[in-house]
C-alpha positions in Angstrom: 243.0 -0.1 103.4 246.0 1.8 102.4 249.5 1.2 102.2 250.9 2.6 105.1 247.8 1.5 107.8 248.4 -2.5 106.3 252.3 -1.7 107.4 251.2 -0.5 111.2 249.0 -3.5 111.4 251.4 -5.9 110.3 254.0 -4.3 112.2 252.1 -4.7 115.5 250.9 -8.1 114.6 254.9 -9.2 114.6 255.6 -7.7 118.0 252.2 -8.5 119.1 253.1 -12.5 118.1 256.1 -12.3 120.0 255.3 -10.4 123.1 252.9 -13.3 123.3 255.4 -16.0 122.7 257.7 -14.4 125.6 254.6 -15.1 128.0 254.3 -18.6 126.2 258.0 -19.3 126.8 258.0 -19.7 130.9 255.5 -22.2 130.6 257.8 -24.9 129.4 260.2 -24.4 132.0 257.9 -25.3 134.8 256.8 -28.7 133.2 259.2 -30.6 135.6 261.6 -33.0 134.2 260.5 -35.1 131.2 260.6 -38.9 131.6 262.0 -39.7 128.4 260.0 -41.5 125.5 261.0 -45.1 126.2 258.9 -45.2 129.6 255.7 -44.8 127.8 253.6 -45.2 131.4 255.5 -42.2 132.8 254.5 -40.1 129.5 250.8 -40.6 130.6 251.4 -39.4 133.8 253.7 -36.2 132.5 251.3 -35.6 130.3 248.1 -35.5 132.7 250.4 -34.0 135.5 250.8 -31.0 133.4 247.7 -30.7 131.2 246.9 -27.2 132.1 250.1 -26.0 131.5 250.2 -27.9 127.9 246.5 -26.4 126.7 247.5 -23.2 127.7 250.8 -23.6 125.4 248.2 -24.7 122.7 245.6 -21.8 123.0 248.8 -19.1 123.2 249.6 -20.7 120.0 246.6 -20.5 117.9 247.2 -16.6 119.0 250.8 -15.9 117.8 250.0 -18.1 114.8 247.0 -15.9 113.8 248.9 -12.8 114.4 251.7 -14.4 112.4 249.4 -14.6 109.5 248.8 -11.0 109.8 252.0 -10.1 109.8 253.1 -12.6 107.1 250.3 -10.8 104.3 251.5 -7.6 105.1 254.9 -8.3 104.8 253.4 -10.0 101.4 251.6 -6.7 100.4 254.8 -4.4 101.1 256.8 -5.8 99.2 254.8 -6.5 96.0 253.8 -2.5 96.1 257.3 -1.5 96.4 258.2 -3.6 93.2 255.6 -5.7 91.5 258.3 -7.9 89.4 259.1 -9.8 92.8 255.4 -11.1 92.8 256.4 -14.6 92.4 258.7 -14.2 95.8 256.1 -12.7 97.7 253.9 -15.7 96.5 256.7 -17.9 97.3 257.3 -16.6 100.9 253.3 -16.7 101.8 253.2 -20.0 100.6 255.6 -21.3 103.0 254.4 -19.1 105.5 251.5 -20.8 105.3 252.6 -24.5 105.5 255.0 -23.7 108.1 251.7 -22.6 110.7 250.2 -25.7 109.2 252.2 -28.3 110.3 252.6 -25.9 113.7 248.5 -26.4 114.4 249.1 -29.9 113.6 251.7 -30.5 116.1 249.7 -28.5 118.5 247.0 -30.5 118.0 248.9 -33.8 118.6 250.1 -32.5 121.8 246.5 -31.3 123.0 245.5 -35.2 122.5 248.0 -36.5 124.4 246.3 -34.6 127.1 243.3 -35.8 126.1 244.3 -39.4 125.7 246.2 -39.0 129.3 242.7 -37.6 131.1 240.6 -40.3 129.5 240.8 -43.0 132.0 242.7 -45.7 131.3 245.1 -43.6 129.2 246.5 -45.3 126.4 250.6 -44.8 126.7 251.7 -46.3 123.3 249.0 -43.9 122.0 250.3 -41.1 124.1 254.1 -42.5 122.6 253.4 -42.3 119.2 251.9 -38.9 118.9 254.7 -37.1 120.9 257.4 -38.8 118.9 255.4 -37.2 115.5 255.4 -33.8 117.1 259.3 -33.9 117.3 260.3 -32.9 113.6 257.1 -30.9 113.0 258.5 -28.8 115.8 262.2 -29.1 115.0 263.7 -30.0 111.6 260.5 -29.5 108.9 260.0 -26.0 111.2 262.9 -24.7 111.4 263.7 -25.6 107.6 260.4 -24.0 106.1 261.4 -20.9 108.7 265.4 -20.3 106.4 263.1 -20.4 104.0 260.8 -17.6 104.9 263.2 -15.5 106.3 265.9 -15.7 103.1 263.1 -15.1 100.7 261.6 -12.1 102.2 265.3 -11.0 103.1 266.3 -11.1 99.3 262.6 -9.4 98.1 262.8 -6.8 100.9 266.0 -5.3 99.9 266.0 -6.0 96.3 262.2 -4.4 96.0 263.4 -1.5 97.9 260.6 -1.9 100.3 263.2 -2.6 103.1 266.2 -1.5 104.3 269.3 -3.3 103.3 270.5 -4.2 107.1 267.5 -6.4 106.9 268.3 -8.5 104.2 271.1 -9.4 106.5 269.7 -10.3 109.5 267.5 -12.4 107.5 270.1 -14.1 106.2 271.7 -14.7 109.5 268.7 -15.9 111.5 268.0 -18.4 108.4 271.6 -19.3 108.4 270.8 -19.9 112.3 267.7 -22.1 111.6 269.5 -24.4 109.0 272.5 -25.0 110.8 269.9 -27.1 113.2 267.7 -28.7 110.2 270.5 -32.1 109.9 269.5 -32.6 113.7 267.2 -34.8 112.1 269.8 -37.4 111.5 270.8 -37.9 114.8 269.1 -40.5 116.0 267.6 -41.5 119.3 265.5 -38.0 120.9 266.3 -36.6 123.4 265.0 -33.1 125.0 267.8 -33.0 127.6 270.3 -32.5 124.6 271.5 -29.8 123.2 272.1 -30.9 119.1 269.0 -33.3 119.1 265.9 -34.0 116.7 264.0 -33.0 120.4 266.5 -30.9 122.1 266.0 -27.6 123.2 268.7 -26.2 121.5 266.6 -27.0 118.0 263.2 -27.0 119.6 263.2 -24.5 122.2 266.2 -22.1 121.0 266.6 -22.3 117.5 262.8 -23.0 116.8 262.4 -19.3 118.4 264.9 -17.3 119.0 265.5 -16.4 115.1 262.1 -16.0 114.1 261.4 -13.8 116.8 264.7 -10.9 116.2 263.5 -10.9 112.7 260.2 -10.7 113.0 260.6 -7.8 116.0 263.0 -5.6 113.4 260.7 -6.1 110.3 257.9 -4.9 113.1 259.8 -2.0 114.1 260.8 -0.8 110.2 257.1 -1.5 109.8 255.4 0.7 111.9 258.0 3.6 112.1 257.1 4.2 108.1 255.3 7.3 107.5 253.7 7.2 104.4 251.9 5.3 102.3 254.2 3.8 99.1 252.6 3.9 95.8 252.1 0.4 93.5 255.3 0.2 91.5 257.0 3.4 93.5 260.6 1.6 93.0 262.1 4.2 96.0 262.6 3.3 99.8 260.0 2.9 101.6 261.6 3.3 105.2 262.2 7.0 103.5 259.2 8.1 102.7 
């Protein structure tokens, strides 16, 4: 597979991931309030009283995550054609790639059983407790960090291999700057997904965990897909002007 087809694949992967990720995105707001993980009986019942809702969240995932990948190897590919002495930062950036969808299958997995666990009769709550208190910085902090880290890297090896325009390298910069600003929420203490600044609020989980990812990943997409030829190994020229 050439060059320039790898490019319109990946491209349409990254929009492809996030026009599924804006149908995935209603589905959280009609959950209904959340009890709160003190009252570990109500958690049971949140979690059975929306169990459809939460698979569906979970198979939507596996999808964007998968098209992720795609999108991550091409990006991967791109830029090691357009210079091959920024290897090492392509191999870097897949890396963490990779490890950030890990620990995202793993917390998607914790939250399936707590359906699971909340639909086997009698529902263990402490259980049900435990696992949706180890999804919290798998979804926020760890995320969001490995994410800067993504973005920044393939930013700086975009631009500096030529294989992307600068303006890019920016807006990488900015979305990662975005991400990290919410990493500390970590330290805050007690969660809370009412709050904004909060190892479970929505402004890291919901917002931050998202909204970033998704501009960048839209404008690589774009840039991706408009190219029109293919860029030789080692070409060392633009490859948005070919």
């Amino acid at each position: 597979m050439d060059n320039l087809r790898v490019c319109r694949w990946s491209g349409a992967c990254a929009l492809a991931s996030i026009a599924v990720f804006l149908i995935e995105f209603p589905f959280y707001l009609v959950r209904g309030a959340f009890p709160g993980v003190t009252d570990a009986e109500k958690l049971a019942d949140f979690a059975a009283g929306n169990a459809t809702n939460i698979m569906v969240c979970v198979f939507l995932d596996l999808i964007i995550l998968a098209l992720l990948m795609v999108f991550v190897a091409g990006m991967r590919d791109l830029i090691r054609r357009g210079d091959p002495r920024h290897e090492w930062l392509t191999t870097l950036f897949f890396g963490f790639s990779v490890v950030y969808v890990t620990i995202t299958l793993v917390a998607d997995s914790l939250q399936a059983a707590t359906v699971i666990d909340a639909l086997t009769m009698p529902a263990n709550a402490t259980i049900i407790r435990t696992m949706m208190e180890s999804m919290y910085l798998m979804y926020g902090a760890v995320a969001l960090f490995l994410m800067a880290l993504m973005m920044a890297i393939a930013g700086y090896a975009g631009v500096a291999s030529r294989a992307l325009p600068a303006w890019t390298g920016w807006l990488a910069y900015g979305c990662a700057a975005a991400c990290l600003g919410f990493v500390p929420t970590m330290f805050v203490g007690h969660p809370d997904p009412n709050a904004f600044y909060n190892p479970a609020g929505w402004g890291a989980v919901a917002i931050a965990a998202g909204v970033p990812l998704a501009v960048w990943m839209v404008a690589i997409g774009i840039v991706m897909l408009r190219m029109r030829k293919p860029v030789p190994t080692g070409a060392f020229q633009p490859a948005w002007e070919i």
